[in-house]
C-alpha positions as CSV (number, residue, x, y, z in Angstrom):
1,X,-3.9,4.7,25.5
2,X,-2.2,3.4,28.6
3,X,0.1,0.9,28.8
4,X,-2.0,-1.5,30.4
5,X,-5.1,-0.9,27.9
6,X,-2.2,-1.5,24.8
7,X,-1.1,-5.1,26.7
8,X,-4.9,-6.1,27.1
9,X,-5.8,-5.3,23.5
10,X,-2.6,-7.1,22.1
11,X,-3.6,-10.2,24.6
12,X,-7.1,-9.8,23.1
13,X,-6.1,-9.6,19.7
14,X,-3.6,-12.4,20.0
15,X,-6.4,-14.4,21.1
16,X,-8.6,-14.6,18.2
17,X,-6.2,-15.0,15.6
18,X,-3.8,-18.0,17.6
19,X,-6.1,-21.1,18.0
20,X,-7.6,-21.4,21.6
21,X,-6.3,-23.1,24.8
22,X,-9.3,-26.0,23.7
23,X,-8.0,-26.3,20.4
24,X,-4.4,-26.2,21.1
25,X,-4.8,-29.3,23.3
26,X,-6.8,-31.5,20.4
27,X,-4.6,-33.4,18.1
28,X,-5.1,-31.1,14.8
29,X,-3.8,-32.2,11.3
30,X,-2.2,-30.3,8.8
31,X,-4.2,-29.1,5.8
32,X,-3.8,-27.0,2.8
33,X,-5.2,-24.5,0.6
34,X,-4.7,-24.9,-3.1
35,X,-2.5,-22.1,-4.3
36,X,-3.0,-20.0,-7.5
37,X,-0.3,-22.7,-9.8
38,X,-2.3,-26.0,-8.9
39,X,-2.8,-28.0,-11.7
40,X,-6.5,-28.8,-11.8
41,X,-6.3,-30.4,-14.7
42,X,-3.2,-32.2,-16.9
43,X,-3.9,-29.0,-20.0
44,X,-3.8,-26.1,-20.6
45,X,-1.0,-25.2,-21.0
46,X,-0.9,-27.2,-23.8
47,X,1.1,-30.1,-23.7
48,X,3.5,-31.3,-26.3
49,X,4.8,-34.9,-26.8
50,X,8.3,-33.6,-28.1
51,X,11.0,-34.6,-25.7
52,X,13.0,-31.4,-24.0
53,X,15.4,-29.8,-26.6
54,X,17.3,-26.9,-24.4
55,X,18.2,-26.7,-21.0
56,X,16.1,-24.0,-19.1
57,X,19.4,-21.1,-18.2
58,X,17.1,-17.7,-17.8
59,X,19.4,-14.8,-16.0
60,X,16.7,-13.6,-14.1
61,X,12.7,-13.4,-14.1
62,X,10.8,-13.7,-17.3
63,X,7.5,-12.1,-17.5
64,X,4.5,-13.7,-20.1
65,X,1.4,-12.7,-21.8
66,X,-0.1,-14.2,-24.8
67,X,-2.9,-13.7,-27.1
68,X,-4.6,-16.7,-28.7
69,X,-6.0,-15.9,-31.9
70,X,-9.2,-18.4,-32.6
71,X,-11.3,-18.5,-36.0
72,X,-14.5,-20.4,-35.9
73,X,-17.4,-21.7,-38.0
74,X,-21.4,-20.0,-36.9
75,X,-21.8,-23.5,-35.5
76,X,-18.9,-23.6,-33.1
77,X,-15.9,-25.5,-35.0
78,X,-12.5,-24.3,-34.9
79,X,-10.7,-24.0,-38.2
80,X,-7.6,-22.2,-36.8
81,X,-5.9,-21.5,-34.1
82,X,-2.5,-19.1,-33.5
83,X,-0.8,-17.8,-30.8
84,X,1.0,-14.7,-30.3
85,X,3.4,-14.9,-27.2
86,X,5.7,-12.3,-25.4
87,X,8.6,-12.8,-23.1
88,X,10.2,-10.4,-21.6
89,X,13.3,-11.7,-20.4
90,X,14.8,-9.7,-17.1
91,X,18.4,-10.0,-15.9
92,X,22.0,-10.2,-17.7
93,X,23.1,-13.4,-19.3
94,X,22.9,-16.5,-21.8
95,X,19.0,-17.8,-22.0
96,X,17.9,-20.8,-23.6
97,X,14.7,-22.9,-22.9
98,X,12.2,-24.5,-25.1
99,X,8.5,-24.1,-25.2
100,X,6.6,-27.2,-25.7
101,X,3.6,-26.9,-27.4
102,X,1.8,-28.5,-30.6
103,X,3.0,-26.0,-32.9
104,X,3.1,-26.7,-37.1
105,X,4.8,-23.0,-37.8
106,X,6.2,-20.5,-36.0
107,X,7.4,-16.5,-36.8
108,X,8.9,-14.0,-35.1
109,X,6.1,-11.3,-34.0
110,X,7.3,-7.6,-35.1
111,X,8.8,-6.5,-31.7
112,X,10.7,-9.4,-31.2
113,X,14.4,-8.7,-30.4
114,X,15.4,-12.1,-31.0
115,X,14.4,-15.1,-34.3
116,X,12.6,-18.2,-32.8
117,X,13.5,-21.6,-34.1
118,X,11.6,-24.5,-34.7
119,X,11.4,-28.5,-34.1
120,X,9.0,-30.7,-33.8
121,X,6.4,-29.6,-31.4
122,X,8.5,-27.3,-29.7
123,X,9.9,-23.2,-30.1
124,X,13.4,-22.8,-29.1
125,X,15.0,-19.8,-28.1
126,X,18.1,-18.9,-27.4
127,X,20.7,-15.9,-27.3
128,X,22.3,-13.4,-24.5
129,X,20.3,-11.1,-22.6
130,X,22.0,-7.3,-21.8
131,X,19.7,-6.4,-18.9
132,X,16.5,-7.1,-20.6
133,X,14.9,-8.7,-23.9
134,X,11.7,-9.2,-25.9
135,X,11.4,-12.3,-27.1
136,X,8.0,-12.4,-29.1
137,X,6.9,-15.1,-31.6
138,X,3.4,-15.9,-33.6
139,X,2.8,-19.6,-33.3
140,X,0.2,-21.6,-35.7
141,X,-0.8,-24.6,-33.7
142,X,-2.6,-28.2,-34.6
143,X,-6.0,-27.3,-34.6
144,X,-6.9,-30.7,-33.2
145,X,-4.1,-30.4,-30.2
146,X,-5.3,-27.0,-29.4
147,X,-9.5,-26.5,-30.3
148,X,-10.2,-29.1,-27.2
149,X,-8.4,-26.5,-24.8
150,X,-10.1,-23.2,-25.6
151,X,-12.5,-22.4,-22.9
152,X,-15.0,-20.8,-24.9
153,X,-17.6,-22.0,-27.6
154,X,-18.8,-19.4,-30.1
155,X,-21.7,-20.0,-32.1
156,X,-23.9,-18.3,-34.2
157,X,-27.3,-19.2,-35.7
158,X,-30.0,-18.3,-37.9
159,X,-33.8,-18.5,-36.0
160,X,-35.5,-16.9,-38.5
161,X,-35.8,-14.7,-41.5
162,X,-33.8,-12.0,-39.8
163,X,-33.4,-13.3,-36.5
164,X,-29.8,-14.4,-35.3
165,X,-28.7,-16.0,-31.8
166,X,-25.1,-15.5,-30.5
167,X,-24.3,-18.0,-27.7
168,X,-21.0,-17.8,-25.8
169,X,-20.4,-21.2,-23.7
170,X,-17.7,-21.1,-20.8
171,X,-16.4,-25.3,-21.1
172,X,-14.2,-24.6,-18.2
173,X,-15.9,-26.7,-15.8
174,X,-14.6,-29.8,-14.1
175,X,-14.7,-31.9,-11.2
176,X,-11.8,-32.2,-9.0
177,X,-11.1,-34.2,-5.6
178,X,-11.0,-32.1,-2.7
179,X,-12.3,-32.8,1.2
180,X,-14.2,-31.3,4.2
181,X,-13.5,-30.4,7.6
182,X,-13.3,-28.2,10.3
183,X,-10.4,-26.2,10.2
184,X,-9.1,-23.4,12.9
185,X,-10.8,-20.0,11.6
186,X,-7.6,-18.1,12.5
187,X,-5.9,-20.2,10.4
188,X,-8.4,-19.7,7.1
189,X,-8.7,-16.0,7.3
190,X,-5.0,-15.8,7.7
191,X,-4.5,-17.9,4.5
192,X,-7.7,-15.8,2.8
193,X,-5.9,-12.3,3.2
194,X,-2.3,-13.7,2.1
195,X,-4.2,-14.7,-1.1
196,X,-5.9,-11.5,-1.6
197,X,-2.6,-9.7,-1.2
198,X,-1.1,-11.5,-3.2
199,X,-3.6,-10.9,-6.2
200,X,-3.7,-7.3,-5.8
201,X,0.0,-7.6,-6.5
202,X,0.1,-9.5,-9.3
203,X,1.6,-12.5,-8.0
204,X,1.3,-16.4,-7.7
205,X,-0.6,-17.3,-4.3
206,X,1.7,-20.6,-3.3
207,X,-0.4,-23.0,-1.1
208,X,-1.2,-22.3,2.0
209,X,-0.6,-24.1,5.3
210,X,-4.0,-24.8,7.8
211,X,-4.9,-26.9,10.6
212,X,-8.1,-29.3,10.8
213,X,-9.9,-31.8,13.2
214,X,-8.4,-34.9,12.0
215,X,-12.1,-36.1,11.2
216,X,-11.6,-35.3,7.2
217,X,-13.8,-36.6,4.5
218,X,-12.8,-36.6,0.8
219,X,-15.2,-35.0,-1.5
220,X,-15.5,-33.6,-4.7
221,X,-15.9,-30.0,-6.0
222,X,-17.0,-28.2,-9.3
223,X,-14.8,-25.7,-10.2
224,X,-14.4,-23.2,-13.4
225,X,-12.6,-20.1,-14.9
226,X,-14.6,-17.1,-14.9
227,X,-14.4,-15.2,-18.1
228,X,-14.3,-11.7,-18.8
229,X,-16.3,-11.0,-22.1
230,X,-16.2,-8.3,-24.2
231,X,-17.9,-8.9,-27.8
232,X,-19.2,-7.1,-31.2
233,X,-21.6,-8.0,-33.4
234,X,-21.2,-6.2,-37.0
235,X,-24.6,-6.5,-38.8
236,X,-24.3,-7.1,-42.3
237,X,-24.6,-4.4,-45.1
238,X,-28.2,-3.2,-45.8
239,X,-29.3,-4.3,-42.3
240,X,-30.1,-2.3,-39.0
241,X,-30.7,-3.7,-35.6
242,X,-34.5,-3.7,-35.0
243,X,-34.5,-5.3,-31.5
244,X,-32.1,-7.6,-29.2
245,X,-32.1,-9.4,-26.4
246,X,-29.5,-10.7,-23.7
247,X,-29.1,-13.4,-21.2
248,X,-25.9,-13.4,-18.8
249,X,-24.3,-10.2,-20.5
250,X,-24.9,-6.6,-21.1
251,X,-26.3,-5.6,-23.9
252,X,-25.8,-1.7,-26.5
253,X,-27.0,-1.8,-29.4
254,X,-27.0,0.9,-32.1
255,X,-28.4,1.2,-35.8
256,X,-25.5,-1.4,-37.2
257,X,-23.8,-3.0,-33.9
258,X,-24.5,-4.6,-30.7
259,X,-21.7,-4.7,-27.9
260,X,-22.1,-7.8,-24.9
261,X,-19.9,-7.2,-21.6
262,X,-19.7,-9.0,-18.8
263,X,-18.4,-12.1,-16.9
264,X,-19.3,-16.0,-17.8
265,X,-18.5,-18.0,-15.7
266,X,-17.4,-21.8,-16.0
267,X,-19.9,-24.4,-16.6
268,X,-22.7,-21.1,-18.1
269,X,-23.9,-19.8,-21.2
270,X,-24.7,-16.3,-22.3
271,X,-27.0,-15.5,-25.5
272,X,-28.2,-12.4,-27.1
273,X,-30.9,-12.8,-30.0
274,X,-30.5,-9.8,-32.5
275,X,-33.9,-9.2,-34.9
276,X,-32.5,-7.5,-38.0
277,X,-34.8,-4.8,-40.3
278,X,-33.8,-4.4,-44.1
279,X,-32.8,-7.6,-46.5
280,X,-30.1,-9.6,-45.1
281,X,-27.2,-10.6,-47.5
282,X,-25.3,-12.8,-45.1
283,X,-24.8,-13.4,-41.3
284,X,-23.8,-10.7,-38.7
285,X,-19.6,-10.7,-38.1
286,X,-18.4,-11.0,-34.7
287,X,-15.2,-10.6,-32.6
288,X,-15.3,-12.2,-29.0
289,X,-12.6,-10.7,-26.8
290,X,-12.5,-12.8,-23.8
291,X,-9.7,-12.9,-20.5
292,X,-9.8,-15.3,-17.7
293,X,-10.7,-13.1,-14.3
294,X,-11.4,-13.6,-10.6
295,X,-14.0,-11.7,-9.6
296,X,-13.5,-9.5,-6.5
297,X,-16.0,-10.8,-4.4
298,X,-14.4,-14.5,-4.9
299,X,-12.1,-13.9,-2.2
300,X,-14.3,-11.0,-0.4
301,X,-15.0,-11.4,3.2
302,X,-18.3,-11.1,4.4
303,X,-17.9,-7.9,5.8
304,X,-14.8,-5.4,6.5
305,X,-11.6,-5.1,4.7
306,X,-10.2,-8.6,5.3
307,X,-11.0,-12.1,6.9
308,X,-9.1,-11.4,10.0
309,X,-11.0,-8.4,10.9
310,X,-13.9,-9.5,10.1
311,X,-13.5,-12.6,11.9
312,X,-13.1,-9.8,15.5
313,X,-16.1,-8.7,14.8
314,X,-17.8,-12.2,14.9
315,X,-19.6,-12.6,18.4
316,X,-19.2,-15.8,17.9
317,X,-17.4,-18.6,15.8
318,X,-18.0,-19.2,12.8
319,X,-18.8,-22.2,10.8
320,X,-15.7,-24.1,10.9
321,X,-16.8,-25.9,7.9
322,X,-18.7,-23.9,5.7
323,X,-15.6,-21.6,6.1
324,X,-13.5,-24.1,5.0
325,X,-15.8,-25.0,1.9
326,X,-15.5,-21.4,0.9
327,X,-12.2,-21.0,1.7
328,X,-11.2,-23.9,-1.0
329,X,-14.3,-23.3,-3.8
330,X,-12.0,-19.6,-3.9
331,X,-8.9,-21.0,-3.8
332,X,-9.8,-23.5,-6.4
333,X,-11.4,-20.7,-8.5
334,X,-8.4,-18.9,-8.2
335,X,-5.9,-22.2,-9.1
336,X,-8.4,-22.8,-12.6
337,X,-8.1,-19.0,-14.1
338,X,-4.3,-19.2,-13.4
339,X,-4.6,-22.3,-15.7
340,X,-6.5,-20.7,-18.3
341,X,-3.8,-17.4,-18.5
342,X,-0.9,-19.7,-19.7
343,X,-3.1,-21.8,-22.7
344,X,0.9,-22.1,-24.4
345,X,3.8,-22.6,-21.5
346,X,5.5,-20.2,-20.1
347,X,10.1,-20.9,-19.4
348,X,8.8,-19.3,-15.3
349,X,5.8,-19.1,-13.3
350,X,6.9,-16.2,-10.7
351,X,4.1,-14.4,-11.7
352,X,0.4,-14.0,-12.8
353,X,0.0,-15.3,-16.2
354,X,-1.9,-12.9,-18.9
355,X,-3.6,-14.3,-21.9
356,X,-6.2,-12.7,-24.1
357,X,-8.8,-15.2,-26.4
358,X,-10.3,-13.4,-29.5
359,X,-12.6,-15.7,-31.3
360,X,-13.8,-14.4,-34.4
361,X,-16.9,-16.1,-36.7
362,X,-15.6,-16.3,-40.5
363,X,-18.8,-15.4,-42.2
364,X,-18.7,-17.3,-46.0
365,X,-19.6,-14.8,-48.6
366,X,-23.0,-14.6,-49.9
367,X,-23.3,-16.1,-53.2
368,X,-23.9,-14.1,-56.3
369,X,-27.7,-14.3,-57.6
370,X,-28.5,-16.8,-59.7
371,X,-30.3,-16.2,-63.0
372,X,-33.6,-17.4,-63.1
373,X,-34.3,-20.8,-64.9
374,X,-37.1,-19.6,-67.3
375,X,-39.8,-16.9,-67.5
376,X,-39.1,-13.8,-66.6
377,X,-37.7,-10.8,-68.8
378,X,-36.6,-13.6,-70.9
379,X,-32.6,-13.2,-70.5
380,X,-31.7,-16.4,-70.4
381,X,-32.8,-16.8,-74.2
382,X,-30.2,-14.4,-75.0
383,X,-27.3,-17.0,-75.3
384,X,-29.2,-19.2,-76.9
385,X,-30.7,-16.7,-79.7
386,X,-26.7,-15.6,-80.0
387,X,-25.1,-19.1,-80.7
388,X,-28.8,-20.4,-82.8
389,X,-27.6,-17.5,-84.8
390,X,-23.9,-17.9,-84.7
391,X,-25.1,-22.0,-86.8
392,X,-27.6,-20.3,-89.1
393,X,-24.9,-18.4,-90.6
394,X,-22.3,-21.2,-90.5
395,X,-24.6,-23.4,-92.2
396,X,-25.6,-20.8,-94.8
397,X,-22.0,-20.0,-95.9
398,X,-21.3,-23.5,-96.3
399,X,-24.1,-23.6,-98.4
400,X,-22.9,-21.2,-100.3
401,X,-19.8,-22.4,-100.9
402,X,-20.7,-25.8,-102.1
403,X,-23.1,-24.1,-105.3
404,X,-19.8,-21.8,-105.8
């Protein structure tokens, strides 16, 4: 390519991505995109109301993931609630930080290479690190603190006979203040494929920096966590699966299981209705495994491998405000899952939080028969026969004895 043709195409390219000669002379305002740490809501993480015990000193990054451990009723109430978080502390040094959260008990999980302590509504750890150290601890939390945080419900009822319904609510869901405009598109696709890159390498998207008209309105948008679901229903002894249905999941069944996957996202239900052959003895167990996600085609331009390029192709501009609106409902998205991967506080935030929800239904035991009350083969007579016996003989040897 000639010189001239590289210089042109640079010119060209320099032009759709800078904001025009028009819009440079327009008094624009600066705006921002929520990045992936906003707070959309004062919990999760869980707060505690224990003052600061340690000084945060970490010699370097600290990496996070955590598995929260719920055990429900079949109609939806948590009766416990535990935690099992790992830190992976990088760097040489002295650490020490405290992480607040409602916890009643606390152990150190098996590959921890340290002891937790405990005070009131806080773990404390402290120690030296050489280069690199697992600091892993199971934490039982107030189940009154911590049930009102868990994004899922899991429920299970009986609708018949032998007919069971499964329902897995996302309560992630909430209003939040946020405005329109007409922002530069440049500007938003820029921001779009930062955020994108970002998330392919596992890291926190900061906010990012726009420019809009200065005719902004506020508004308000809904916002949730999508939810990754993978769940298994055990049917009980004696039973087989004799048909099922699903709504907002996929369903596989076989002769004693049925496995759901998919995404729920915030604000939805899924259900599956299970219709069981044979003579039920109690209800169906099942284990919810559940991770907070943002779907790909959250942040997926219309067309083409990123926002800028497909913002070339455009022959002409886009909606400056329905651009905007997307921009923000994905960047939002994005802010509300990051929320939902640290449900117990992590000492840094550098990057993406990982958290893993299992919710499993305690299923009570079936009572043992109960004899029938009369009738019958006549069993229940037995004990009486024994003991009308047992005072025959008692009165007949006393009898006896007295004319002795």
């Amino acid at each position: 390519m000639a010189r001239v043709e590289r210089v042109a195409l640079a010119l060209l390219c320099a032009a759709v991505v800078a904001p025009t000669q028009a819009e440079a002379a327009e008094r624009f305002r600066p705006a921002e995109l929520p990045g992936a740490g906003s707070a959309l809501s004062p919990e999760p993480p869980l707060a505690s109301t224990s003052p600061t015990l340690l000084e945060l000193r970490l010699p370097g990054g600290v990496e996070s993931s955590q598995r929260i451990s719920a055990e429900v009723a079949p109609d939806g109430q948590v009766l416990r609630v535990v935690v099992r978080q790992r830190l992976v502390v990088r760097g040489r040094g002295d650490y020490s930080f405290a992480i607040a959260a409602p916890v009643t008990d606390v152990a150190a999980a098996p590959d921890s290479e340290s002891e937790p302590g405990l005070r009131r509504g806080a773990v404390l750890w402290q120690g030296f690190s050489s280069g690199g150290r697992v600091l892993a601890a199971d934490m039982r939390l107030e189940t009154a603190a911590a049930a009102p945080l868990l994004p899922l419900v899991v429920r299970l009822e009986r609708v018949g006979p032998r007919r069971f319904r499964l329902t897995i609510a996302n309560r992630t869901r909430i209003r939040v203040t946020s405005y329109r405009a007409e922002a530069v598109p440049s500007l938003v696709a820029t921001a779009l494929d930062a955020t994108r890159a970002d998330l392919r390498r596992n890291r926190v998207a900061p906010p990012r920096q726009i420019l809009v008209r200065p005719q902004i309105a506020a508004t308000t948008r809904v916002v949730g966590a999508p939810f990754a679901i993978d769940a298994a229903v055990v049917l009980p002894a004696g039973t087989r699966l004799a048909d099922h249905a699903a709504t907002g999941l996929r369903a596989t069944g076989s002769e004693r299981r049925l496995s759901l996957r998919g995404i729920v996202r915030g604000g939805t239900a899924a259900t599956a209705e299970l219709r069981l052959a044979g003579r039920a003895s109690g209800l169906p167990s099942v284990r919810v495994v559940a991770r907070p996600v943002v779907p790909p085609r959250v942040l997926a331009p219309p067309a083409g491998r990123s926002w800028r390029a497909w913002l070339r192709r455009q022959s002409t501009e886009p909606n400056r405000r329905a651009l905007l609106a997307r921009a923000l409902d994905a960047t939002l998205t994005i802010a509300r899952t990051t929320q939902y991967g640290r449900f117990v506080a992590a000492p840094s935030t550098a990057t993406r939080p990982d958290a893993t929800y299992v919710y499993r239904v305690r299923v009570a035991a079936a009572p043992a028969p109960r004899a029938p009350s009369g009738g019958g083969d006549g069993s229940s007579l037995v004990p009486l026969l024994v003991l009308g016996g047992l005072a025959l003989g008692v009165l007949a040897g006393t009898i006896a004895w007295a004319h002795s």
